[in-house]
C-alpha positions in Angstrom: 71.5 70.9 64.6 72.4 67.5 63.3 70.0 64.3 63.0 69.6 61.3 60.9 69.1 57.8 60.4 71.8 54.7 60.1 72.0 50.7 59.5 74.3 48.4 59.6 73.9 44.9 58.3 76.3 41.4 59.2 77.1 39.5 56.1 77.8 36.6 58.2 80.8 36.4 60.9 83.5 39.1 59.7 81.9 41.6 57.0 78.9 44.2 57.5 77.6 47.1 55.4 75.8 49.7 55.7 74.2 52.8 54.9 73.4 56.7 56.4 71.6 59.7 55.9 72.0 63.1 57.6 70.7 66.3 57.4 72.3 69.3 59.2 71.1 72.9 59.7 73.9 75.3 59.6 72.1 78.5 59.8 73.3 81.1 62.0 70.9 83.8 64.0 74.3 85.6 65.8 75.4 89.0 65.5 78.4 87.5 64.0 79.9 89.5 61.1 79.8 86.8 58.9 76.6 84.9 58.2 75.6 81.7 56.7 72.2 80.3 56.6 71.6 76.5 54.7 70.6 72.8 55.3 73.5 70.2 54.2 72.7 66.2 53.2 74.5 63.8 53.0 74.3 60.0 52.3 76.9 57.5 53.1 77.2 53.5 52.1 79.7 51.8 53.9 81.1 48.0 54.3 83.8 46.8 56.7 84.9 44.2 58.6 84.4 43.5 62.7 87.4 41.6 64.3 
């Protein structure tokens, strides 16, 4: 399962930033061979430019 929360911000006409955090749950409950079980974060700044 995946879920978060993200922004973005216009610095005037051309240039935005912006920022993101997520949170994943990567556990598996399978009668798969190999198992794996854990929560990964991550955050993430960002800036660009919209044409």
């Amino acid at each position: 399962m995946n879920y978060g929360v993200g922004v973005d911000v216009m610095l005037g006409q051309w240039f935005f930033v912006g920022a993101e955090h997520l949170m994943r749950d990567v556990s598996t409950d399978n009668a798969s061979i190999i198992r794996f079980g854990g929560n990964i974060d991550s955050a993430t700044l960002r800036a660009g430019i919209k044409f």
